[in-house]
N, C-alpha and C positions, 0 to 999 in steps of 0.2 A: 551476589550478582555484580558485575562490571559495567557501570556505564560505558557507551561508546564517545569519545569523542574526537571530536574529528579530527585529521590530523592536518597539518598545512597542505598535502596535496590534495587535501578536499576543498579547500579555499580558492576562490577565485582571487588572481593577484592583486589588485586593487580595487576591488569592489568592495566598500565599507558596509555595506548595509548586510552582507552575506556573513560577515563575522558573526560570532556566538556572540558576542556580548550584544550586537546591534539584532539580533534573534530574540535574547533573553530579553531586549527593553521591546521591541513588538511584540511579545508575546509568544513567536512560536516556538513549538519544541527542538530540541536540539536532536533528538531520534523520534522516528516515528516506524513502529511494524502496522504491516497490516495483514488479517489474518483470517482466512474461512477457513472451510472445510477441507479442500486437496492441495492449495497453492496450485489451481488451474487457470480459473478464470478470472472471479471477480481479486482475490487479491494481489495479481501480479499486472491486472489492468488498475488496480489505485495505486499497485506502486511504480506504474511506467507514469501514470500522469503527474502523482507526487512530483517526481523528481525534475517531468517539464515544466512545472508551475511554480514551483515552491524555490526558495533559495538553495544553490548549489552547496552550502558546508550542514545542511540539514542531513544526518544521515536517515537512510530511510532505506525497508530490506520490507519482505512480505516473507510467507509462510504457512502452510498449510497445519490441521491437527493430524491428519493422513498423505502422503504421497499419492501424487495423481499420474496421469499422464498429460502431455503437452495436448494445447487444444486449437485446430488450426485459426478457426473464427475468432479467437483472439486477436492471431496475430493478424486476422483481416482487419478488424476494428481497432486497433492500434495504427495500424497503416492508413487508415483512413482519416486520422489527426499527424500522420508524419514520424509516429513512433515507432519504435521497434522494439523487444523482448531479450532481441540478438540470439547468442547461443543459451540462456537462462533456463535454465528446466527447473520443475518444481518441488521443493525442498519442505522438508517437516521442521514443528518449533525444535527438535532436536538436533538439527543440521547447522542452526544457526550456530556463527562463532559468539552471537553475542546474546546475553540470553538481559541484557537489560536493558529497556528503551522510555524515555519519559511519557508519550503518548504508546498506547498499542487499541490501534484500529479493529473491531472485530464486525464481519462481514455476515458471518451466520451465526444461529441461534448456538452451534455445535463448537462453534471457533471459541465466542463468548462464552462458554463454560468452560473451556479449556485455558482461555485468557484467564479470568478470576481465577482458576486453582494455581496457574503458571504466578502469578502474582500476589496470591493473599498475604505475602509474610513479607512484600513491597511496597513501597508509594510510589505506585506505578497507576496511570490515570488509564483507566481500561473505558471506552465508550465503545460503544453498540449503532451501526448506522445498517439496519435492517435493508438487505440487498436481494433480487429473487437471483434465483439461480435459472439459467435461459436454457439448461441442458434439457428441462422437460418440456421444451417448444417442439411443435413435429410444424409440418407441412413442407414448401417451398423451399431451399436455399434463402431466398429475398427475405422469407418470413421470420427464421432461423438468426439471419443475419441481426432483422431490425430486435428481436430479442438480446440481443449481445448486446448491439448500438446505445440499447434502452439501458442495459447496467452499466455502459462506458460513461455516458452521459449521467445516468445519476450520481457515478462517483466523482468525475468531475467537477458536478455542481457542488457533491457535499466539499471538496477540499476546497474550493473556489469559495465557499461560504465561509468554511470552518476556518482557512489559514490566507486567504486570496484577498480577501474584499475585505474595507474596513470595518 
């Protein structure tokens, strides 16, 4: 496996705190996946907020165990914090160019057994932040919606807790 690291156009020009070495003394990782079941909804909503929250030279990609298709209420609940997905569609752990990352985020019970096998012969730190999946919400638009909003939000708080706050 190849570590990713970043390379100077991942760097902000003078912002010291975004360097890897000023990363490795705070503790965060230098790569972070995050990973469920299709690379639909929940993991490419922790990897649009990863990337607004967290320091810019952190590389950070998501990834599904299966190929999904694009999911519109994503990109409603991303637009609703100012993000966007842009043209991004959803990609299998086998699409990635980089198959080695120091943290890998797993989103569902499916992802995380795919994580541990993609990793057993690594010291790759694989954690589990149990996320529901909103696609088995019926009713209303409104209803639909606040289902999405509810996993934006949970992921949110976890990266906000796990790499945000001290």
């Amino acid at each position: 496996m190849v570590s990713h690291q970043p390379d100077k156009t991942d760097l902000p020009g003078d912002d010291d705190h975004h360097s890897p070495d000023a990363q490795k003394a705070s503790g965060l990782p230098g790569s972070i996946l995050f990973v469920c079941g299709m690379n639909v909804i929940r993991s490419p909503i922790a990897e649009a907020l990863a990337r607004a929250l967290l320091p810019s030279g952190i590389y950070i990609a998501s990834a599904g165990v299966k190929r999904g298709e694009r999911d519109a209420f994503v990109d409603a609940v991303l637009d609703e914090e100012g993000l966007s997905l842009g043209r991004r569609q959803p990609q299998t752990l086998e699409d990635l160019e980089d198959d080695y990352f120091d943290l890998v985020v797993t989103l569902s019970p499916e992802a995380h057994h795919a994580a541990l096998e993609l990793t057993r012969a690594s010291a790759v730190e694989v954690v589990y932040w149990p996320t529901p999946d909103p696609t088995g919400t019926t009713g209303t638009r409104a209803q639909i919606l606040d289902a999405y909003r509810d996993v934006r939000d949970r992921l949110k708080r976890h990266i906000t807790d796990g790499f945000v706050s001290p």
